[in-house]
DSSP file (Angstrom, degrees, kcal/mol; ACC not computed):
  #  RESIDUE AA STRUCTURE BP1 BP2  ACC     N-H-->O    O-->H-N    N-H-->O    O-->H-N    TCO  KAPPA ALPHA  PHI   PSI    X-CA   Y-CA   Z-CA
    1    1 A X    >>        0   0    0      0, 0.0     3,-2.7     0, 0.0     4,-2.3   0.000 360.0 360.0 360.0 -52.9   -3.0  -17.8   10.1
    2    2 A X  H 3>  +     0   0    0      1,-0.2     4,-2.2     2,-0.2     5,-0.2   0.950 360.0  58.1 -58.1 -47.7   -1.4  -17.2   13.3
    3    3 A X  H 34 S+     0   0    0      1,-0.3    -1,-0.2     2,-0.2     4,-0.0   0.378 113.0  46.7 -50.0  -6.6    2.2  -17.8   11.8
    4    4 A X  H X> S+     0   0    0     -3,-2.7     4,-3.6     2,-0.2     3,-1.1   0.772 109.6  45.9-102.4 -49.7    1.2  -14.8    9.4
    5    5 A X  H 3X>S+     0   0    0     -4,-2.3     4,-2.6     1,-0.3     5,-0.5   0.959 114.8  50.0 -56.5 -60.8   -0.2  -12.4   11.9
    6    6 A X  H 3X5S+     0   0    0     -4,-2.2     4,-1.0     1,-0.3    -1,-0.3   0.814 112.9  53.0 -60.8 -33.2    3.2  -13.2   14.2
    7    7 A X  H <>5S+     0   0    0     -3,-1.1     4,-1.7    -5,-0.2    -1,-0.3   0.991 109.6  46.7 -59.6 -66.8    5.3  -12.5   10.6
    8    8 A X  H  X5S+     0   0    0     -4,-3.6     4,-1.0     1,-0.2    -2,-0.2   0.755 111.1  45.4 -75.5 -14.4    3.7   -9.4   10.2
    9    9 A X  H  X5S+     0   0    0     -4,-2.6     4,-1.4    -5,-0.3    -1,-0.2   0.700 111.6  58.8 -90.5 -25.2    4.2   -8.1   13.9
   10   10 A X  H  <<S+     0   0    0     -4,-1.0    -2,-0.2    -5,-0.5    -3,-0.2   0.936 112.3  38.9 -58.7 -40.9    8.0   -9.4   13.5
   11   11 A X  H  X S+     0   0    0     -4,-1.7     4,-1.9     2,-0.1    -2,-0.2   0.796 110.7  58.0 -89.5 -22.2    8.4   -7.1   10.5
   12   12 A X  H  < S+     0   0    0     -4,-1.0     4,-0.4     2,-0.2    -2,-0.2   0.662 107.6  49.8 -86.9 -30.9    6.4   -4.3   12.1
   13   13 A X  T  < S+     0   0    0     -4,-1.4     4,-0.3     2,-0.2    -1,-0.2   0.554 107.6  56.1 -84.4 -18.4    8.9   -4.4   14.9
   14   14 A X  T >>>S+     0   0    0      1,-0.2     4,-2.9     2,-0.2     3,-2.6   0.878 105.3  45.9 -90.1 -43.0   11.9   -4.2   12.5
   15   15 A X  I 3<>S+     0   0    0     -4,-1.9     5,-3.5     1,-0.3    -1,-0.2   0.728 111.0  52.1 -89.2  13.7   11.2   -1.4   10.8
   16   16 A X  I 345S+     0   0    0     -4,-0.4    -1,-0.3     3,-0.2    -2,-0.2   0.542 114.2  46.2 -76.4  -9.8   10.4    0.5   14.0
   17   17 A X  I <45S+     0   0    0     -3,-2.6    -2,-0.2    -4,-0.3    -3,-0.1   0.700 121.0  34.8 -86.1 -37.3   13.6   -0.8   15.0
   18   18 A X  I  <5S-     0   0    0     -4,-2.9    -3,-0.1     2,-0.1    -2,-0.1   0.632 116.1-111.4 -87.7  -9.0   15.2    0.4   11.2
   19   19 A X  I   < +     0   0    0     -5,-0.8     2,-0.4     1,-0.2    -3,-0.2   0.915  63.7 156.9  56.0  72.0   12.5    4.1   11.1
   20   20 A X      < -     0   0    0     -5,-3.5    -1,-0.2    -8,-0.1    -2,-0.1  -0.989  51.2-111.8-108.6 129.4   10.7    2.7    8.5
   21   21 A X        -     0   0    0     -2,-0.4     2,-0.4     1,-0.1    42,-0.1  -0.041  23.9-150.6 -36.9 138.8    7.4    4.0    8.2
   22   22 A X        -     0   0    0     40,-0.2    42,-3.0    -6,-0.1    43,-1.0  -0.986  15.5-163.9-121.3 113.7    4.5    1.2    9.1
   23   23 A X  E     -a   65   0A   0     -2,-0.4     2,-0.2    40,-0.3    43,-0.2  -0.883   2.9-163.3 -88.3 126.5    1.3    2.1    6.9
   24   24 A X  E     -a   66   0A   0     41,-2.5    43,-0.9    -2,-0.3     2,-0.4  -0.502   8.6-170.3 -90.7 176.1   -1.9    0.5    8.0
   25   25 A X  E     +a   67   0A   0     -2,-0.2    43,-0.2    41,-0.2     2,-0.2  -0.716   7.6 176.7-153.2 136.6   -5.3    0.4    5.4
   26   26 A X  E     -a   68   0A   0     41,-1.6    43,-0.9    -2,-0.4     2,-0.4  -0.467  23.8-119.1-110.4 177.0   -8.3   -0.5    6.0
   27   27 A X  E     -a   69   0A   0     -2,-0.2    26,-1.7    41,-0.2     2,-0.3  -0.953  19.1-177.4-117.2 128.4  -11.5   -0.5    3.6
   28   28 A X        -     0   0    0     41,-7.1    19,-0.2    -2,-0.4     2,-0.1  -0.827  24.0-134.4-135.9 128.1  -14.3    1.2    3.8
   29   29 A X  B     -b   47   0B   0     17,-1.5    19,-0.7    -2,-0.3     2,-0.2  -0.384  19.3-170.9 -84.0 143.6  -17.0    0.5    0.9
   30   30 A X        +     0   0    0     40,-0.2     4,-0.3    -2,-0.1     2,-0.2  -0.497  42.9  71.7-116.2-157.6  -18.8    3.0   -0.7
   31   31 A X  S    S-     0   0    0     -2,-0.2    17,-0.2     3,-0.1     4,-0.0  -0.293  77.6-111.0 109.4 163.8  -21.9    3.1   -3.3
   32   32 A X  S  > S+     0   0    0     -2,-0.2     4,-1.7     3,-0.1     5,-0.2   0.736 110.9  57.8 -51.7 -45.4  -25.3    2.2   -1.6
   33   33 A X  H  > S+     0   0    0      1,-0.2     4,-1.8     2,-0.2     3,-0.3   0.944 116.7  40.6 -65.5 -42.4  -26.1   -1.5   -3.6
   34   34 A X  H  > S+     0   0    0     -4,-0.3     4,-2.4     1,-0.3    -1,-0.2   0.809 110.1  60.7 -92.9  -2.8  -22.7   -2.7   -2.1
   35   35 A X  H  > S+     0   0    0      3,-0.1     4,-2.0     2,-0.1    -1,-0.3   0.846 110.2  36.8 -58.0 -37.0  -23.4   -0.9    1.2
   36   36 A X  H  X S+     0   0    0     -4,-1.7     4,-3.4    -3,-0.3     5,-0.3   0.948 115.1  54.5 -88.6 -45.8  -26.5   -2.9    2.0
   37   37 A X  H  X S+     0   0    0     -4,-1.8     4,-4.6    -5,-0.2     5,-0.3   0.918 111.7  45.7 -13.5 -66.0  -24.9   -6.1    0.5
   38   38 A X  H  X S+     0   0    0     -4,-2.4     6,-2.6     3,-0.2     4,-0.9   0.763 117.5  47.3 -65.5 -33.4  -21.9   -5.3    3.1
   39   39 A X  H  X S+     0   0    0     -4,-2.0     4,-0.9     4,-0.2    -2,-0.2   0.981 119.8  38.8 -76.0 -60.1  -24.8   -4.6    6.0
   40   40 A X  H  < S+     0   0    0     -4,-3.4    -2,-0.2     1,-0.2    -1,-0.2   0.702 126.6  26.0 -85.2 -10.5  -26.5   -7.5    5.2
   41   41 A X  H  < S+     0   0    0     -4,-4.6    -3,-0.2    -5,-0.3    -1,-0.2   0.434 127.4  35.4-103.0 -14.7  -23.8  -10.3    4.4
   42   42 A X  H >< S-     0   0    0     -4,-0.9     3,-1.3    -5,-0.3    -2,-0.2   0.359 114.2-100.9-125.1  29.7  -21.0   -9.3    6.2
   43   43 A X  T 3<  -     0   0    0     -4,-0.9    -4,-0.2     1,-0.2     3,-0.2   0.666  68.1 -64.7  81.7  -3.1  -22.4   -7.8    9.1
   44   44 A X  T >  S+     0   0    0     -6,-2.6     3,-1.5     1,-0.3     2,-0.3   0.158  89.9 149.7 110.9 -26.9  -22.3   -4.2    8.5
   45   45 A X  T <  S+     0   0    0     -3,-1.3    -1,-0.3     1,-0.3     8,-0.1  -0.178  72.3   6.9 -54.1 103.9  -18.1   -4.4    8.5
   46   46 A X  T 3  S+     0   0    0     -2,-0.3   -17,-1.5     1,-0.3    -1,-0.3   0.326  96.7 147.8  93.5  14.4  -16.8   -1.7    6.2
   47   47 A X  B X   -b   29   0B   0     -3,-1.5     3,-2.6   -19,-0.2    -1,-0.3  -0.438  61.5 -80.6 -68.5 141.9  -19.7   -0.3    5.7
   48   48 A X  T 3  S+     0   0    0    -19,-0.7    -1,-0.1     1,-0.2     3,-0.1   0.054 124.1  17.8 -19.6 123.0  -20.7    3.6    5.0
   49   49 A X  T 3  S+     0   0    0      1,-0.2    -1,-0.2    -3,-0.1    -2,-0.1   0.364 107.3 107.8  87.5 -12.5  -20.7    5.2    8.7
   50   50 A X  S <  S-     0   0    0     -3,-2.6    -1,-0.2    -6,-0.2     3,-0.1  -0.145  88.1-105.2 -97.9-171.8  -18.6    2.2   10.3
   51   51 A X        -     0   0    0      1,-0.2    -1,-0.1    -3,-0.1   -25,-0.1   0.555  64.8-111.3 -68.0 -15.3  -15.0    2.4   11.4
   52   52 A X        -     0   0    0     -5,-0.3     2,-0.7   -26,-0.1    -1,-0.2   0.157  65.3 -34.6  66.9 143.0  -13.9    0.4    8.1
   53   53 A X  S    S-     0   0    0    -26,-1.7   -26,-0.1    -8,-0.1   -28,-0.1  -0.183  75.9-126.2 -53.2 106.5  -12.9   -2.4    8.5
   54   54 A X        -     0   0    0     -2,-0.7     2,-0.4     1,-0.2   -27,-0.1   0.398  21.0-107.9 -65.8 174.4  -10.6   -3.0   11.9
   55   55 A X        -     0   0    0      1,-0.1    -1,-0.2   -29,-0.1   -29,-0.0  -0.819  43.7 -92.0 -53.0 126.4   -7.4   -4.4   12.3
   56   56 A X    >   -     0   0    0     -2,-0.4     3,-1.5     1,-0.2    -1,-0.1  -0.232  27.6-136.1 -69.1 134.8   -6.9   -7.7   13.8
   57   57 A X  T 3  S+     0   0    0      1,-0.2    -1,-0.2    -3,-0.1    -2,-0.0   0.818 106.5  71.6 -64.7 -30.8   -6.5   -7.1   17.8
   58   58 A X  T 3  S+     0   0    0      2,-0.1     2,-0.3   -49,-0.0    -1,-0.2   0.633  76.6  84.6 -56.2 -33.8   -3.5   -9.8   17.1
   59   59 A X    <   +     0   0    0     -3,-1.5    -4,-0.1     1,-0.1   -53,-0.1  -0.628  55.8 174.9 -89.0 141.4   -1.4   -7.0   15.2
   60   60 A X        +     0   0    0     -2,-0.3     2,-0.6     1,-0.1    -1,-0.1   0.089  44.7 106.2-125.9  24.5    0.4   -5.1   18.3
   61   61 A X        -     0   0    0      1,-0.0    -1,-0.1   -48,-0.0   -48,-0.0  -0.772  67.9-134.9-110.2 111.3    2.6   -2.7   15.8
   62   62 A X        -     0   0    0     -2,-0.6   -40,-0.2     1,-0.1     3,-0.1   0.086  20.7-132.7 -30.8 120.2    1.3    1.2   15.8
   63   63 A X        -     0   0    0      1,-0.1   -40,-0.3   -42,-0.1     3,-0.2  -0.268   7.0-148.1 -70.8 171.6    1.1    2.8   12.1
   64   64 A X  S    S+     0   0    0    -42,-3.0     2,-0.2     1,-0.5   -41,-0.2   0.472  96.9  26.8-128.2 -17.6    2.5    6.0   11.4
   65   65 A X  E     -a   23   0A   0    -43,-1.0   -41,-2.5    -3,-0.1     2,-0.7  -0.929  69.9-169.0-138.6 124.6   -0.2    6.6    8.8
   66   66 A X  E     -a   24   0A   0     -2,-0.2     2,-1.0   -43,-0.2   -41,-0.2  -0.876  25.2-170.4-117.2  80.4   -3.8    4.6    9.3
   67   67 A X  E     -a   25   0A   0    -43,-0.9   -41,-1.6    -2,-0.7     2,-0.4  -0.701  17.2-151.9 -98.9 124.6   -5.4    5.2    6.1
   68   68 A X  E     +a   26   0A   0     -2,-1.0     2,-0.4   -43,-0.2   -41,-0.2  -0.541  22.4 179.6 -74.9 136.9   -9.0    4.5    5.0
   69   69 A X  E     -a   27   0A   0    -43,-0.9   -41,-7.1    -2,-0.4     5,-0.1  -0.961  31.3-151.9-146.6 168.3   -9.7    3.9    1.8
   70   70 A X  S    S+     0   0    0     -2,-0.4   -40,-0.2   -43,-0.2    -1,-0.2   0.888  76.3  52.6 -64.6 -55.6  -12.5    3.0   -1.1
   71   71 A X  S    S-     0   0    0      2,-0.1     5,-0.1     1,-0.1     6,-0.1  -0.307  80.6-117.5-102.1 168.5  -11.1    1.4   -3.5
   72   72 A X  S    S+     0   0    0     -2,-0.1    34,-0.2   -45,-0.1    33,-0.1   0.946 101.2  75.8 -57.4 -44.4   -9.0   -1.7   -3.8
   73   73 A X  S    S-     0   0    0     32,-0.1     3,-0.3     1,-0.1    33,-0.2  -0.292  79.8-150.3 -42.6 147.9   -6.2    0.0   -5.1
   74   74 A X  S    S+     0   0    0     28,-0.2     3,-0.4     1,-0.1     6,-0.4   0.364  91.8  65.4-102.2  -1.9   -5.0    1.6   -1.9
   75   75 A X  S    S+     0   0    0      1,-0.2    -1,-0.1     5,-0.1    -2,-0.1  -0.176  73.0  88.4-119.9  36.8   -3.5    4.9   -4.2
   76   76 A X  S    S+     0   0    0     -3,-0.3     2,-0.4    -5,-0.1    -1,-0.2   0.701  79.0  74.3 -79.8 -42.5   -7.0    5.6   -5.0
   77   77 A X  S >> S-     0   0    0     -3,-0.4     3,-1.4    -4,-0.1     4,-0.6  -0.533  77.9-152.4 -72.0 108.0   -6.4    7.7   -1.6
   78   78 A X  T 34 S+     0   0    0     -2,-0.4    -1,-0.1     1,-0.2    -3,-0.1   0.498  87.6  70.6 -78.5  20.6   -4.5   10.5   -2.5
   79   79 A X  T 3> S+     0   0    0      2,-0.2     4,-1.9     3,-0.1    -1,-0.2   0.621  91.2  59.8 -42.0 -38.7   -3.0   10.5    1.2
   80   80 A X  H <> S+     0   0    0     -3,-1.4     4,-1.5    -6,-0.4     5,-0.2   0.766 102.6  48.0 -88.3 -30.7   -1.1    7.5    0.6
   81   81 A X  H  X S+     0   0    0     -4,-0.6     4,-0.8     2,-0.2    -1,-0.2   0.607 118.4  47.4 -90.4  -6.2    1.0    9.1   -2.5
   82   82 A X  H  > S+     0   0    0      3,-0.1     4,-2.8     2,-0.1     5,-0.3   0.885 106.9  49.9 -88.7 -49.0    1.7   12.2    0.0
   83   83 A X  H  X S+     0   0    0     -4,-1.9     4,-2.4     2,-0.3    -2,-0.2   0.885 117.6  43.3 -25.2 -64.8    2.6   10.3    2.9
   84   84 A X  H  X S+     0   0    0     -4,-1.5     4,-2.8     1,-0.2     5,-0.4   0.985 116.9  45.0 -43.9 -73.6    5.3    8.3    0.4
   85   85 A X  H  < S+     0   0    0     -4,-0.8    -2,-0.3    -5,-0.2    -1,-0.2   0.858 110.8  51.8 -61.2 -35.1    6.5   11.3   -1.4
   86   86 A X  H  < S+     0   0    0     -4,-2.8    -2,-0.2     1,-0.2    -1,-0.2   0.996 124.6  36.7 -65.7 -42.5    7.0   13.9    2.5
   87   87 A X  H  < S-     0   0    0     -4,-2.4    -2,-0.2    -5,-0.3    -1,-0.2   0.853 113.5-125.7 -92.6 -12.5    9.1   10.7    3.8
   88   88 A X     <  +     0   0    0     -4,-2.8     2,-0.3     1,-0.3    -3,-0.2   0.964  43.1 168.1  56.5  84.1   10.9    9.5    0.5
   89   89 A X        +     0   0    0     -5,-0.4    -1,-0.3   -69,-0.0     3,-0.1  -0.958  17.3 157.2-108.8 128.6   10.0    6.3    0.3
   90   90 A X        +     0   0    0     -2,-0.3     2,-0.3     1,-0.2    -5,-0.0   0.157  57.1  67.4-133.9  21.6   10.6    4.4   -2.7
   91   91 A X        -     0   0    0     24,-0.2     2,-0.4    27,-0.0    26,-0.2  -0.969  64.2-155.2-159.6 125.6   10.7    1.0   -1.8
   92   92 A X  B     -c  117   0C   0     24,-0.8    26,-1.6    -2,-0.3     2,-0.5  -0.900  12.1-157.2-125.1 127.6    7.6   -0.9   -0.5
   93   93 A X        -     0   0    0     -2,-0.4    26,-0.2    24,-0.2    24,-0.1  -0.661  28.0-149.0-110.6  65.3    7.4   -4.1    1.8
   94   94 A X        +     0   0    0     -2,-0.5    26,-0.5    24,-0.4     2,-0.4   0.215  31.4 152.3 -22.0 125.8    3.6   -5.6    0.9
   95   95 A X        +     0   0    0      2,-0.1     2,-0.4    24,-0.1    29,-0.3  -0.938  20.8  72.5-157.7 155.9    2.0   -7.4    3.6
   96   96 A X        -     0   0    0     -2,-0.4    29,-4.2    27,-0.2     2,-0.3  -0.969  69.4 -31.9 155.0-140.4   -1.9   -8.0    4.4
   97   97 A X  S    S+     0   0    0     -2,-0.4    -2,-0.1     1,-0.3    29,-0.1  -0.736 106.2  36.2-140.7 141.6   -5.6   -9.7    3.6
   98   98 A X    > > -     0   0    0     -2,-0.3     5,-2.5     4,-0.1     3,-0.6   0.783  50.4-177.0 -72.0 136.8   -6.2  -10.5    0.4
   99   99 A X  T 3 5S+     0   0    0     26,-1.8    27,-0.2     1,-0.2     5,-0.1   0.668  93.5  45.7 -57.6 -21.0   -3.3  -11.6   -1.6
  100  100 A X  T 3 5S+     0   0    0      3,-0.1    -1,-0.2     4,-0.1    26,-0.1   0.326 129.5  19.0-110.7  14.6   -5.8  -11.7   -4.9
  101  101 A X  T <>5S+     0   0    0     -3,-0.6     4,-2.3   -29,-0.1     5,-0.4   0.358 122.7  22.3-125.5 -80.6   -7.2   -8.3   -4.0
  102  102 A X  H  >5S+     0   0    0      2,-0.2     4,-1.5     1,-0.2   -28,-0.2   0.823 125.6  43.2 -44.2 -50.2   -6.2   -5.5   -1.8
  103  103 A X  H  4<S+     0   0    0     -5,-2.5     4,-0.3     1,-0.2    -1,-0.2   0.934 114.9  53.9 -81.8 -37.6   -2.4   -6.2   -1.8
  104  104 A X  H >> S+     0   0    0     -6,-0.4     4,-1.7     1,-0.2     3,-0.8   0.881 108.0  45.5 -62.8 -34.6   -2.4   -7.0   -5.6
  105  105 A X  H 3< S+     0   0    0     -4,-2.3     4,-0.4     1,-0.3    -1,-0.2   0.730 114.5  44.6 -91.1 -17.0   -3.9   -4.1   -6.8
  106  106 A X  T 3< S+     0   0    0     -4,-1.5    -1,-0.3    -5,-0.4    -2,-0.2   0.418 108.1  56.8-103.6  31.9   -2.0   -1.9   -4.9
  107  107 A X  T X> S+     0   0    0     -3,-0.8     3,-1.1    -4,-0.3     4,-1.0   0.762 113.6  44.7 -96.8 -53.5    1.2   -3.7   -5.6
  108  108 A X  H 3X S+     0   0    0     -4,-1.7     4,-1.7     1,-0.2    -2,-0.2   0.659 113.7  47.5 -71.0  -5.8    0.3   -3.0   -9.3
  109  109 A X  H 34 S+     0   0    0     -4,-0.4    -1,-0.2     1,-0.2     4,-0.2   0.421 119.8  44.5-114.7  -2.9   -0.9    1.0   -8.7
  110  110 A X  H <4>S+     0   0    0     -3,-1.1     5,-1.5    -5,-0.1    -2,-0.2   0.543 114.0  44.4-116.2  10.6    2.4    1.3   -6.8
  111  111 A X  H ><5S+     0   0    0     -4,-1.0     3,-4.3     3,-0.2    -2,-0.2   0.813 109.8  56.0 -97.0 -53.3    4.4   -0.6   -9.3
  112  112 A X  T 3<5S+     0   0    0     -4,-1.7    -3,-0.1     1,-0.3    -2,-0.1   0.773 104.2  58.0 -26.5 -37.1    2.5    1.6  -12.1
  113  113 A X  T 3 5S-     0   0    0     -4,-0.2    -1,-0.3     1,-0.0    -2,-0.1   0.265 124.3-105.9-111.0   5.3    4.0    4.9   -9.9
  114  114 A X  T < 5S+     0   0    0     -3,-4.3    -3,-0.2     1,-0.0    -2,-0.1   0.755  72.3 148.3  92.8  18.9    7.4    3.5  -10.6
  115  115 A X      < -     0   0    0     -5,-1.5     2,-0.3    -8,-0.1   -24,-0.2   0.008  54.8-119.2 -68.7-167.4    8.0    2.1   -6.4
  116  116 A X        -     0   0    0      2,-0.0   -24,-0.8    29,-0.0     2,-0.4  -0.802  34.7-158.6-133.1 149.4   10.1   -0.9   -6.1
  117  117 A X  B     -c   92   0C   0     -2,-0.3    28,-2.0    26,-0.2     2,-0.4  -0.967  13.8-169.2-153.2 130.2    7.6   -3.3   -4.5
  118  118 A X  E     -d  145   0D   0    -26,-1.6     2,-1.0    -2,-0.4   -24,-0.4  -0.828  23.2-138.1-136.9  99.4    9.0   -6.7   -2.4
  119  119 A X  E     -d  146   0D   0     26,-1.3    28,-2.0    -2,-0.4     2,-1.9  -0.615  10.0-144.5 -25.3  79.0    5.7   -9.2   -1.6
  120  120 A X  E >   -d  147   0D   0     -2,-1.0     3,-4.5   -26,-0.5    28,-0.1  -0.180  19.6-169.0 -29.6  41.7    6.5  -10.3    2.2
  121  121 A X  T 3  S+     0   0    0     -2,-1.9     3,-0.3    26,-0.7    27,-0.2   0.732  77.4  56.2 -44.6 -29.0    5.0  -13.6    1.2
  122  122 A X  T 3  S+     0   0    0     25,-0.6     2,-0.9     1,-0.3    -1,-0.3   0.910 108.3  53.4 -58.9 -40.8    4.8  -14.9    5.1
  123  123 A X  S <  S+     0   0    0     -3,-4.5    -1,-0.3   -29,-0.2   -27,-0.2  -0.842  90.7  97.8-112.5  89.5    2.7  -11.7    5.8
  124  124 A X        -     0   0    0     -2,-0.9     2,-0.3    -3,-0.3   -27,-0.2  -0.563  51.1-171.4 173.6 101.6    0.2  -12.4    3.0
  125  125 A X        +     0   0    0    -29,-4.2   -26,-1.8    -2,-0.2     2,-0.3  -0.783  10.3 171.2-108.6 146.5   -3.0  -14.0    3.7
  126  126 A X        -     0   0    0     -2,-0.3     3,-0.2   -28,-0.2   -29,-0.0  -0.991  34.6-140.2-145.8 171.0   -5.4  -15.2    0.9
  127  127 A X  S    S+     0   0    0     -2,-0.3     2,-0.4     1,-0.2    -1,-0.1   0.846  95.0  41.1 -87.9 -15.7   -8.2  -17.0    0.7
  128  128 A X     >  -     0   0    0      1,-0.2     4,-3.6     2,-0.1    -1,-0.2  -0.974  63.5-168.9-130.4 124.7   -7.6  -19.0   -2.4
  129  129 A X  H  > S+     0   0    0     -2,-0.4     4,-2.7     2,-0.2     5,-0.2   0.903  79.3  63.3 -84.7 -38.7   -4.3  -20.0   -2.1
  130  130 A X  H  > S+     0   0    0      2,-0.2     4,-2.5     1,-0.2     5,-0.2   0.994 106.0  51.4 -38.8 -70.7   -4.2  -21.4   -6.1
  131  131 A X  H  > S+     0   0    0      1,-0.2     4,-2.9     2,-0.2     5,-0.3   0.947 105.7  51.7 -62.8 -45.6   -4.9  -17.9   -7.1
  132  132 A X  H  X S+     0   0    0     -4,-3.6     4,-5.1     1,-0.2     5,-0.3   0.917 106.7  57.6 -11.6 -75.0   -2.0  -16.3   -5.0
  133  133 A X  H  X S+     0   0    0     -4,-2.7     4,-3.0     1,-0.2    -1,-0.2   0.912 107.3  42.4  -2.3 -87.8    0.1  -18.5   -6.5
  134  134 A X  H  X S+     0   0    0     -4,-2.5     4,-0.9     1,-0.2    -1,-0.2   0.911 117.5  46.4 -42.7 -56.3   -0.7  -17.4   -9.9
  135  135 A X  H >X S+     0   0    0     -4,-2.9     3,-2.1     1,-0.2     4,-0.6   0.959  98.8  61.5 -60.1 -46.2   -0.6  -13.9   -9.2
  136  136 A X  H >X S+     0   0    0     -4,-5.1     4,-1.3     1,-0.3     3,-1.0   0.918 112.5  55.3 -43.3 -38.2    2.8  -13.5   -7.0
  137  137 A X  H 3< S+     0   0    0     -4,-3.0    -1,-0.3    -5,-0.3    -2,-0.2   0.880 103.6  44.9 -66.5 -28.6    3.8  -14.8  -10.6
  138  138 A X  H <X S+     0   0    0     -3,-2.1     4,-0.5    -4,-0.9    -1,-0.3   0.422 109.4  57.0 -54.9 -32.0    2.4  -12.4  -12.4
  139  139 A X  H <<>S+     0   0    0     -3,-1.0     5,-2.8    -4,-0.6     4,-0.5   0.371 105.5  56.4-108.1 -13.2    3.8   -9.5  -10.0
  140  140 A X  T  <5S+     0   0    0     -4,-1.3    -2,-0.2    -5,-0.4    -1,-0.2   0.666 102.3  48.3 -78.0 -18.3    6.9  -10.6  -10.5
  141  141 A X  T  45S+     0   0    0     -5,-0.2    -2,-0.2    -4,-0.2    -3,-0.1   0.851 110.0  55.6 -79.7 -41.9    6.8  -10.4  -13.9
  142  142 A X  T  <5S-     0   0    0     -4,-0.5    -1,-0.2     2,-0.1    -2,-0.2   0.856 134.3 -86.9 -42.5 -39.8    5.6   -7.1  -13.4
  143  143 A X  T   5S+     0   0    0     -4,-0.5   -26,-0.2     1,-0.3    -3,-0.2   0.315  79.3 140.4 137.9 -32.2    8.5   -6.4  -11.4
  144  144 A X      < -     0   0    0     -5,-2.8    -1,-0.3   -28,-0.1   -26,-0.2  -0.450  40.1-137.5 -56.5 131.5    7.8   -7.4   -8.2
  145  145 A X  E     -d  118   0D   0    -28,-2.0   -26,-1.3    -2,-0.2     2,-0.3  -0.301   8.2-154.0-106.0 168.4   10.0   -9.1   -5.7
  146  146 A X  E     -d  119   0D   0    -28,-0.2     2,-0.3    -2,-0.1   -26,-0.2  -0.881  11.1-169.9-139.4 122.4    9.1  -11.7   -3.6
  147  147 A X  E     -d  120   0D   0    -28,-2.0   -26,-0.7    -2,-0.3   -25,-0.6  -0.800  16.1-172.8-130.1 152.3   10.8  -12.5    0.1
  148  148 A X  S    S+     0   0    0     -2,-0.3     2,-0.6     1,-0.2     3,-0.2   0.758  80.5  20.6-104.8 -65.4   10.4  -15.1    1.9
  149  149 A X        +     0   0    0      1,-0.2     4,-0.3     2,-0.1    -1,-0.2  -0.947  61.8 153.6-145.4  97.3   12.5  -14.2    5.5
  150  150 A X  S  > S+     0   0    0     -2,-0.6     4,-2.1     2,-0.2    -1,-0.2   0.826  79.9  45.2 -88.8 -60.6   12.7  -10.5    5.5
  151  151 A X  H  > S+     0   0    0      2,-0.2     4,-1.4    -3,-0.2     3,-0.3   0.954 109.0  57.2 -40.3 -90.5   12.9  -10.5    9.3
  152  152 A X  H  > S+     0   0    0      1,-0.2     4,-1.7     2,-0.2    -2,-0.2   0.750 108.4  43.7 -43.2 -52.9   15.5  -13.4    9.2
  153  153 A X  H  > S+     0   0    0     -4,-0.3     4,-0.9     2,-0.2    -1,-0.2   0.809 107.9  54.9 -72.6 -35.5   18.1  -11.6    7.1
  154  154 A X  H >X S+     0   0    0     -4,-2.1     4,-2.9    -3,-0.3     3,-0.9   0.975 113.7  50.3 -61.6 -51.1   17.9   -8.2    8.8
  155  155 A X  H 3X S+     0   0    0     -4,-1.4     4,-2.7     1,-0.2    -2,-0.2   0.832 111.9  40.7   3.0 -76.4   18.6  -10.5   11.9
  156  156 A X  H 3X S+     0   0    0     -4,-1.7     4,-0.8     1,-0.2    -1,-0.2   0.637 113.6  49.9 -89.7  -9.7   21.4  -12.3   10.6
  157  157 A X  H <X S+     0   0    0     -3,-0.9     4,-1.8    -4,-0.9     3,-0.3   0.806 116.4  53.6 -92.2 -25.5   23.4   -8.6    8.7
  158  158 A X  H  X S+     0   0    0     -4,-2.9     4,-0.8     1,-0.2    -2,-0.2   0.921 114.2  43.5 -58.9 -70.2   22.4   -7.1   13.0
  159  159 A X  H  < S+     0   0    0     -4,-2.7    -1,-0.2     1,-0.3    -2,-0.2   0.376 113.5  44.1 -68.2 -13.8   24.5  -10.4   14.0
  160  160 A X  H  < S+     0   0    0     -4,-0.8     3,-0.4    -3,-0.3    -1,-0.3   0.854 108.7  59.1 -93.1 -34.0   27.3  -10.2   11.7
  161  161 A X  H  < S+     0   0    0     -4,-1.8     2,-0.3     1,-0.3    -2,-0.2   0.686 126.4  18.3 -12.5 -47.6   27.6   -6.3   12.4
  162  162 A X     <  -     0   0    0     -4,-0.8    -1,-0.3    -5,-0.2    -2,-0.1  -0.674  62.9-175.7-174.6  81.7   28.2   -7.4   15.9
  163  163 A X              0   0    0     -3,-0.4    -2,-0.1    -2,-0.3    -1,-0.1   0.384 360.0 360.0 -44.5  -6.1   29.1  -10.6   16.8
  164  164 A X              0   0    0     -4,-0.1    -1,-0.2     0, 0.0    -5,-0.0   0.750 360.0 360.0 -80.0 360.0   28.9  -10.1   20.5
């Protein structure tokens, strides 16, 4: 877990180093039955009225857009397709919690919208690591890219630029 969280503040730091946009999302659920569910099994976290669900104090890299959203899909929000389209962004670096929910379905609703989509797989948590698996295959098939040391190869194109 830590070795992900430290991945993802490692990429969060390059592309504040490259000015590439860093988008956070959180969840926040709505409906009433899954509200009280969410109040009574998970402690109230992401519930109707709450902040949504927080950001691990662990992540130290500032967003440029902090969106809340409903659905899994994250392009349920139509914030997230303005945001994309003012900076002309067309190319998407995936990283969060859950690999078999949140990040998949809005890998597929930004694959859908014609993005180019690259699975950080180091900054990818899930909870059932079998189904990951499966899917990351499946989102490649889609279309989807999958990188390993994102981080490491901007690195190493800084260091030949400028051997000193």
């Amino acid at each position: 877990m830590q070795a992900r969280l430290n991945y993802i503040n490692a990429l969060g730091e390059l592309a504040q180093q490259k000015g590439w946009p860093v988008i956070s999302i959180r969840q926040v659920y709505k409906g009433w039955y899954t509200n009280l569910l969410v109040r009574l099994l998970g402690g109230g976290l992401g519930a109707k009225g709450s902040d949504g669900l927080k950001m691990d104090p662990r992540i130290t890299i500032e967003p440029d857009l902090d969106l809340v959203k409903s659905k899994s899909d994250a392009f349920g929000e139509p914030a997230l397709s303005e945001f994309l389209r003012d900076h002309e962004i067309d190319h998407l670096i995936m990283t969060g919690l859950d690999g078999n929910a949140c990040v998949k379905n809005t890998t597929i609703g930004a694959l859908n919208r014609g993005y180019r989509v690259e699975l950080c797989d180091p900054a990818i948590l899930a909870q059932n690591q079998k189904a990951w698996k499966l899917l990351k295959e499946a989102l490649q098939e889609m279309g989807a890219a999958v990188s390993w040391n994102i981080v490491e190869n901007e690195a190493n194109l800084i260091t030949e630029k400028d051997p000193a």
